[in-house]
Each structure stands twice: as structure tokens, then as C-alpha cells.
N, CA and C atoms as a LAMMPS dump frame, in Angstrom:
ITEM: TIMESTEP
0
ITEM: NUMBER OF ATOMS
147
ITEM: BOX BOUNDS ff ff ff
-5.0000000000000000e+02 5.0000000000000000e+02
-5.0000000000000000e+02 5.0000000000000000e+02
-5.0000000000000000e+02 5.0000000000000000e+02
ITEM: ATOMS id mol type element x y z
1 1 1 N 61.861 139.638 110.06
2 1 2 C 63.15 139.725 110.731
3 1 3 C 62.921 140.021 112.213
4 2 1 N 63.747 139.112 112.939
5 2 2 C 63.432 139.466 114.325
6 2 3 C 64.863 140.372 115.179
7 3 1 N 65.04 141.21 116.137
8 3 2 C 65.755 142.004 116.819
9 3 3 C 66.807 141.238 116.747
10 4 1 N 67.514 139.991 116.01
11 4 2 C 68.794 139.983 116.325
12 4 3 C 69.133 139.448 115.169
13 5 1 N 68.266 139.638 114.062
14 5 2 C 68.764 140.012 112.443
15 5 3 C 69.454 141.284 112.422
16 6 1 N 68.168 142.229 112.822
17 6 2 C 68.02 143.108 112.853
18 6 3 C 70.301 143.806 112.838
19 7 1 N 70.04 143.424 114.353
20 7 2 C 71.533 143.979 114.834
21 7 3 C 72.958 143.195 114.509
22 8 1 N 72.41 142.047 113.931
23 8 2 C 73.923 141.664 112.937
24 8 3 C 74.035 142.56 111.752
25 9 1 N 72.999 142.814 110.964
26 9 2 C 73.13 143.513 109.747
27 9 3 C 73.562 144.524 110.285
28 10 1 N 73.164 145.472 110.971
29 10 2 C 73.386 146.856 111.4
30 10 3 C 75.082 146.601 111.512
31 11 1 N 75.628 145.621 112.519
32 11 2 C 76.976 145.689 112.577
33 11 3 C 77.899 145.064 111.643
34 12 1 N 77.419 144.092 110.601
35 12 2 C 78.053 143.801 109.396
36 12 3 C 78.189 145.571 108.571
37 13 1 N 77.07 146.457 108.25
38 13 2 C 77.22 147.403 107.66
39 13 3 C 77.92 148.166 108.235
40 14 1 N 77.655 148.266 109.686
41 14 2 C 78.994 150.013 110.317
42 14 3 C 80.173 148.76 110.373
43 15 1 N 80.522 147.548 110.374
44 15 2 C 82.141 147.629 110.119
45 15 3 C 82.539 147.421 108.408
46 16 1 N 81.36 147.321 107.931
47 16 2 C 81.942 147.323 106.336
48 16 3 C 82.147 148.84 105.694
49 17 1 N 81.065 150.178 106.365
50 17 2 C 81.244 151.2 106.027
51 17 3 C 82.994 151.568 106.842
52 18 1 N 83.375 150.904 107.754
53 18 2 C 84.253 152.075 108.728
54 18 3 C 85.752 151.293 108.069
55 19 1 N 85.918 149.853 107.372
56 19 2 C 86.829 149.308 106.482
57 19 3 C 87.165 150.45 105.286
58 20 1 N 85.754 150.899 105.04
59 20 2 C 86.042 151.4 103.726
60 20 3 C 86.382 152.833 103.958
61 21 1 N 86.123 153.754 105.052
62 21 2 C 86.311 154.931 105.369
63 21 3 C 88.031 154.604 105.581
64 22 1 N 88.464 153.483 106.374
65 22 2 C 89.62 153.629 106.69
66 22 3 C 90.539 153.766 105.45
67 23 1 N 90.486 152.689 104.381
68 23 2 C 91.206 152.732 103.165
69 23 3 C 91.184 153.858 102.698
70 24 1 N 89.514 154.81 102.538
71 24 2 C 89.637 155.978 101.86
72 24 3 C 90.907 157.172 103.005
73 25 1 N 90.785 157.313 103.878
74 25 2 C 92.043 158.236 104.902
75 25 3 C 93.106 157.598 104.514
76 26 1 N 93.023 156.349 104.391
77 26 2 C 95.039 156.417 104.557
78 26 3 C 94.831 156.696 102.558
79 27 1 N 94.435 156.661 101.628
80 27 2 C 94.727 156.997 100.431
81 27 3 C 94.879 158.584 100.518
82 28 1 N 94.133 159.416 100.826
83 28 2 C 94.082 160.725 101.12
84 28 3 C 95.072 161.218 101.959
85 29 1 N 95.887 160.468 102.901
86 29 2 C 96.748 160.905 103.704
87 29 3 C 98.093 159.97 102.859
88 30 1 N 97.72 159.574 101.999
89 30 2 C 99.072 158.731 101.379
90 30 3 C 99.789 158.296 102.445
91 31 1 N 98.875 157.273 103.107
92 31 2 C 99.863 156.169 104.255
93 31 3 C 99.572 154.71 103.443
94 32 1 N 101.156 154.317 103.117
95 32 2 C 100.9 152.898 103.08
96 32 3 C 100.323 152.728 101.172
97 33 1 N 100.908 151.709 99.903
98 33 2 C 100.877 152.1 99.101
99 33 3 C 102.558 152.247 98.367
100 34 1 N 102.566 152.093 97.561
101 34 2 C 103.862 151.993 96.498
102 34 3 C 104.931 153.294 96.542
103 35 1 N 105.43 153.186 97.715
104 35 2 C 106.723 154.431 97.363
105 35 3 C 106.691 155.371 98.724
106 36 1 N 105.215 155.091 99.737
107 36 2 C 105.024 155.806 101.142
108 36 3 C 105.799 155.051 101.463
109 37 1 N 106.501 154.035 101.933
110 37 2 C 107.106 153.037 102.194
111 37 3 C 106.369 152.42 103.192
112 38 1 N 104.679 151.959 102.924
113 38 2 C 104.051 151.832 103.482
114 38 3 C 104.199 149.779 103.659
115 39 1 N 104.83 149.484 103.43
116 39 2 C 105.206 147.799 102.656
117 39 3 C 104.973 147.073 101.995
118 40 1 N 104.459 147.885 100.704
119 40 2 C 104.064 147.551 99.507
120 40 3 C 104.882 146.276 98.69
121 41 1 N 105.071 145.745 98.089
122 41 2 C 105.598 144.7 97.455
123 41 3 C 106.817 145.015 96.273
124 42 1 N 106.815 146.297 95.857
125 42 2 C 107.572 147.059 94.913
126 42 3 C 108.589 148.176 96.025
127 43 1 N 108.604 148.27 96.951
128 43 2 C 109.03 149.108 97.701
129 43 3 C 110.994 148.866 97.339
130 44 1 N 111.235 148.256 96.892
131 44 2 C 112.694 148.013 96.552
132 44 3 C 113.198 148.622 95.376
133 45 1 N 111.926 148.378 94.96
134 45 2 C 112.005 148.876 93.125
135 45 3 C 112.191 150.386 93.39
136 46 1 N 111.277 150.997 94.15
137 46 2 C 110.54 152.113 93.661
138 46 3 C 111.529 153.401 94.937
139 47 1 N 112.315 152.681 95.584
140 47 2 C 112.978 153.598 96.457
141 47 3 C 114.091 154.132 96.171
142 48 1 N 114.952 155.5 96.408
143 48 2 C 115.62 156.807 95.444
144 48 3 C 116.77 155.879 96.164
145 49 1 N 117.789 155.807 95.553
146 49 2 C 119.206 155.25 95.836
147 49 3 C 119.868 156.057 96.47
């Protein structure tokens, strides 16, 4: 592998780790998702009258 394998992989992995950090915060902060009224697809269903 030469220095510019090297640094695609490196940046395929920190934006595939920082995708997945993001999903994990907004689940933990319950942003976005069925009933946060985050614009989920059920959001009609699932909202208090």
C-alpha cells in the first residue's frame, strides 16, 4: 500500500466511525425517531390529539 491508500482508508474509517457516533447521540438524546417528532413516517399516527 502506498501513502494515498493509506489516507483514503483512514478517511473512509473516521467518517464511517463519526456516522455512527452521530446516530448513537441523537438515539441517546432521543432526537429524531417515532414520536420525538423527529419526521419519522408514523408521526401522525403516534401524536397525542
Amino acid at each position: 500500500m502506498n501513502a494515498f491508500d493509506i489516507v483514503v482508508t483512514v478517511i473512509i474509517a473516521v467518517s464511517a466511525l463519526a456516522v455512527t457516533g452521530w446516530l448513537i447521540y441523537k438515539k441517546v438524546k432521543r432526537k429524531g425517531g417515532c414520536c420525538d417528532c423527529g419526521g419519522c413516517t408514523a408521526c401522525d399516527k403516534c401524536k397525542k390529539k
